[in-house]
BALUM-241271 format. One record per residue (C-alpha): x, z, y. Coordinates in steps of 0.05 Angstrom, whole numbers, plus 5000, padded with zeros to 4 digits. Layout:
XZY;...
***
This chain:
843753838423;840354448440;833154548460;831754998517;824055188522;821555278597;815055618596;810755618661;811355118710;809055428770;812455388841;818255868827;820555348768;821254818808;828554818825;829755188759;827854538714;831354068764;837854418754;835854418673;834853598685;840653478731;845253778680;842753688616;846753008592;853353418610;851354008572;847653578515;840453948517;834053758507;828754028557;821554248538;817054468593;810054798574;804255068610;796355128613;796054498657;799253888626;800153518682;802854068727;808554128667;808553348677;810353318748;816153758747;818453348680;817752688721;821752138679;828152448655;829252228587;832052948560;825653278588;818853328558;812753718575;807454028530;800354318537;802755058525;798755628519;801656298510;796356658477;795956158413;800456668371;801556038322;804055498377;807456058410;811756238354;812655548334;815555258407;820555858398;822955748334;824654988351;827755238405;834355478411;834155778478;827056128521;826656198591;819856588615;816156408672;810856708665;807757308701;811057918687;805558218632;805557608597;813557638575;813858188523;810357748467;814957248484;820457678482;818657928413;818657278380;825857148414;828357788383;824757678308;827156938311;834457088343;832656648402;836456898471;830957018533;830756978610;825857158657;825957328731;820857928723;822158678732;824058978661;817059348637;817559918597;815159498536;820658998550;826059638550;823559838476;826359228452;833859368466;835259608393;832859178362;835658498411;842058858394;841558948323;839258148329;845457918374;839457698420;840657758504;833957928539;836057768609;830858008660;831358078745;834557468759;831457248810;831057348879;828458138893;830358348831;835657868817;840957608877;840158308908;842358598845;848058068844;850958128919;849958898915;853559018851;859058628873;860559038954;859459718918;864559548851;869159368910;868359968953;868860378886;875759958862;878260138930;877060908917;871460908970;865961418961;858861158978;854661559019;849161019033;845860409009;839959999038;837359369019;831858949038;829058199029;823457809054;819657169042;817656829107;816556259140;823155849171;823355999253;821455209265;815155319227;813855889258;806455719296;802856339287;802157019319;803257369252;809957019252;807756979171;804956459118;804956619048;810956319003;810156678945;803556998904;797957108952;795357618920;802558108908;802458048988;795658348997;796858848946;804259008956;805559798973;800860048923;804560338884;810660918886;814760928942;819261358940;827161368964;831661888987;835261899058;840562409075;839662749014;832362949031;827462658981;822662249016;815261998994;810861519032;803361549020;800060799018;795160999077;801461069120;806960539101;805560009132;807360639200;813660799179;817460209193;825760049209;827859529263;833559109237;836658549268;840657919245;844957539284;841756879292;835356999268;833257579307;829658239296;825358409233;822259039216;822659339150;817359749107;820360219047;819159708972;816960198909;821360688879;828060608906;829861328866;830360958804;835860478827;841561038833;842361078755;842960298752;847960148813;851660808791;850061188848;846761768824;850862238883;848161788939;845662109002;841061499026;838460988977;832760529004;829759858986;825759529042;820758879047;822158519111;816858199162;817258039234;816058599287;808958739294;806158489225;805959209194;802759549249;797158989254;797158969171;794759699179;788559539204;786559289130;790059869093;785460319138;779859959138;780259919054;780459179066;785259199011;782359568950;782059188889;778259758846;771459548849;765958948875;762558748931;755358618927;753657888953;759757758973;758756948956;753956899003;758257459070;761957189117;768057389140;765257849201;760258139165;766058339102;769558739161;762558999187;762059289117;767559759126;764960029193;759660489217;752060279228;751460209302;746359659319;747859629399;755159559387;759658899369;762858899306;770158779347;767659469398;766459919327;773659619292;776159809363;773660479366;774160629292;782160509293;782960659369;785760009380;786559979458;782659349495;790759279525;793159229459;793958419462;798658249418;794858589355;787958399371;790557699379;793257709304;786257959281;782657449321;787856889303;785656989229;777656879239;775757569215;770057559270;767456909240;761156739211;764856369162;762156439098;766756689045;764556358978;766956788924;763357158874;763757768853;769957928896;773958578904;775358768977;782958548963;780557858941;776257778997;780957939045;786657339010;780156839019;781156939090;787956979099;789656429053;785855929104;790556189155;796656349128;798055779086;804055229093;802254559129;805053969115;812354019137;813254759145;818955049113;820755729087;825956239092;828856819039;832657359087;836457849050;840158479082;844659019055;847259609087;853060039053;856260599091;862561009052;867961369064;874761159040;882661519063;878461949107;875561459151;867561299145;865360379143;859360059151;858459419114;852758959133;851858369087;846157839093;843957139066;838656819103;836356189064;830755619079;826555089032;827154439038;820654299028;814554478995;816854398927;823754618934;821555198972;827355798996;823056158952;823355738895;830755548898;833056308903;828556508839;829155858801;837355708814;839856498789;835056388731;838755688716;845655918725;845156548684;841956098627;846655618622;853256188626;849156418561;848455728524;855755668541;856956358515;859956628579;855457198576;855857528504;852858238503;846158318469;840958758494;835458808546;839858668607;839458578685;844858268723;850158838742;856258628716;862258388741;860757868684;854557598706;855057628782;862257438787;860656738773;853256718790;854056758861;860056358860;855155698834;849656028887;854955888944;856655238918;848855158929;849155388991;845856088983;851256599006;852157249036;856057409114;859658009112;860158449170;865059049166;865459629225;869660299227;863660859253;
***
């Protein structure tokens, strides 16, 4: 029997340790789940007799090291800084790792020695990194096996809410990590299109937008995701004219998320004074000029020249109570964490609500003189609040790819993420049997 150590048992593990449970008497393995709370590890353990959950915490170096070396197989689900201790002791005890988390540099310093240890450190198997890496790999090895010459790639994925529980003029609730949503687009971005290098400053993302459409689910709008650059060396496509990763929301989210990025709603470098005791109007008053005959909604308006016609974004602002006197009751509270106090009383799921994972790729190549377009796409929905679209497309690769190591399907030590034929191949063929697929949609230009 072998022992497969789950740590974190947060929303994205949710289908992750049910597929664990539903096949562990077939595979003979014995199932330990750990995490801070006991009884959240509890609840996804429920009564399966090859399943057991532990108060786990992953700072104790001595429990740490001792859950691994009873263990004959880790899988990380913890956030992404938390993994590389883990991953240590995997390596120093010859214990094979998964996580779902973008590979850190820290993480990427441990190849040598997983190798010299016949140790796999599987990372980005998720959903975005993970099945985009899988679908992606698998159109552009067949483009390339047909002696097609890639001039573009494009890829981008979204977590939203499903179209019937769609009851808000964001067209938005949060699925995944509140606080990645206020905070995404800090960071690089940077891609190249048409062979000109291309670099978008924060303060204007969220303005530089692509309209996409998908047939049955309508038009979404897309927004340019970190450092696509770096992605040529990994999918081989270091000639590439246009390479481009995009987050997806619904058309008019970015422009009307702009307000915040202006406004510095969403710093997270330093503290508010009193904000326990300000309300939500007077956190968006504190951003604006000191004008005592003027409303708070006139100054935002004439601050970001937001037109009194403009209806359909100065319903999203009002929709969310930012004019309130609601108090907002945190401490000690960045602007960023402010600002996902208030949105997380509006944007969150009620009872019922389901969500939806949209995925879209875009290859065009040339191949016997004559230039394609492929589109591919996988739109996929929750089917309910704890088997979430989110949680199923993180939690399922995750599973799969663990098991196809147990089994020894997947041999090669090293850091790894899932681009080969040998991982994706039959990854995405259990994903279809779980019905998470991709349509393809092929056009001569």
């Amino acid at each position: 029997m072998k022992r497969i150590l789950v740590i974190g048992a947060g929303l994205s593990s949710s289908s992750l340790i049910e597929y664990l449970k539903k096949n562990a008497v077939r595979e003979d393995w014995n199932i330990v789940v750990g995490d801070l709370s006991l009884e959240l590890a509890q609840s996804k353990v429920e009564d399966c007799e090859r399943a057991t959950a532990i108060h786990f915490d992953v700072t104790n170096d001595i429990q740490r090291l001792n859950e691994v070396s009873r263990s004959d197989f880790v899988i990380s689900m913890l956030p992404a800084h938390m993994h590389v201790k883990v991953a240590s002791d995997c390596v120093g005890l010859r214990k094979h790792m998964v996580t779902a988390s973008y590979v850190s540099p820290e993480m990427r310093e441990l190849d040598e020695e997983a190798k010299k240890a016949n140790v796999i450190l599987m990372n980005e198997i998720g959903v975005d990194p993970g099945i985009d890496h899988l679908s992606a790999m698998r159109v552009l090895d067949e483009i390339r096996d047909a002696g097609g010459e890639i001039e573009a790639f494009e890829t981008f994925t979204g977590g939203l809410v499903a179209p019937e529980s769609d009851n808000n003029p964001w067209n938005y609730k949060f699925t995944w990590n509140p606080r990645n949503v206020v905070l995404a687009g800090q960071g690089i971005v940077k891609f190249i299109q048409e062979g000109c290098y291309k670099y978008i400053p924060y303060h204007r993302l969220f303005r530089r937008v692509e309209m996409l459409e998908i047939e049955g689910y309508g038009k979404f709008e897309g927004y340019a995701n970190r450092d696509s650059l770096s992605y040529r060396e990994i999918y081989n496509l270091q000639d590439v004219k246009t390479m481009y990763r995009g987050t997806l929301r619904r058309p008019g989210f970015c422009r009307a998320w702009n307000v915040f990025v202006q406004l510095g709603a969403t710093n997270d470098s330093y503290v508010m004074e009193n904000s326990e005791t300000m309300t939500h109007r007077e956190f968006i008053n504190s951003f604006l000029l000191y004008n005592p005959s003027d409303s708070v909604e006139l100054k935002l308006q004439h601050y970001l020249g937001i037109y009194q016609d403009d209806v359909a974004l100065w319903e999203k602002l009002e929709w969310l109570g930012i004019f309130e006197d609601t108090p907002l009751g945190i401490p000690n509270a960045t602007p960023a964490q402010a600002l996902q106090c208030i949105l997380e009383k509006k944007w969150k799921l009620d009872p019922g609500d389901k969500d939806m994972i949209v995925m879209l790729h875009k290859f065009i190549y040339q191949l016997d003189g004559k230039r394609y377009e492929i589109n591919s796409s996988m739109v996929t929905k929750g089917e309910n609040q704890v088997h979430t679209a989110m949680a199923r497309t993180v939690g399922l690769p995750v599973a799969i790819v663990s098991r196809l190591i147990l089994n020894e399907t997947i041999t090669t030590p090293g850091v790894h993420i899932p681009i080969y034929k040998e991982i994706y191949e039959p990854v995405l063929k259990e994903l279809n049997e779980n019905g998470i697929y991709f349509t393809e949609k092929k056009m001569e230009l």
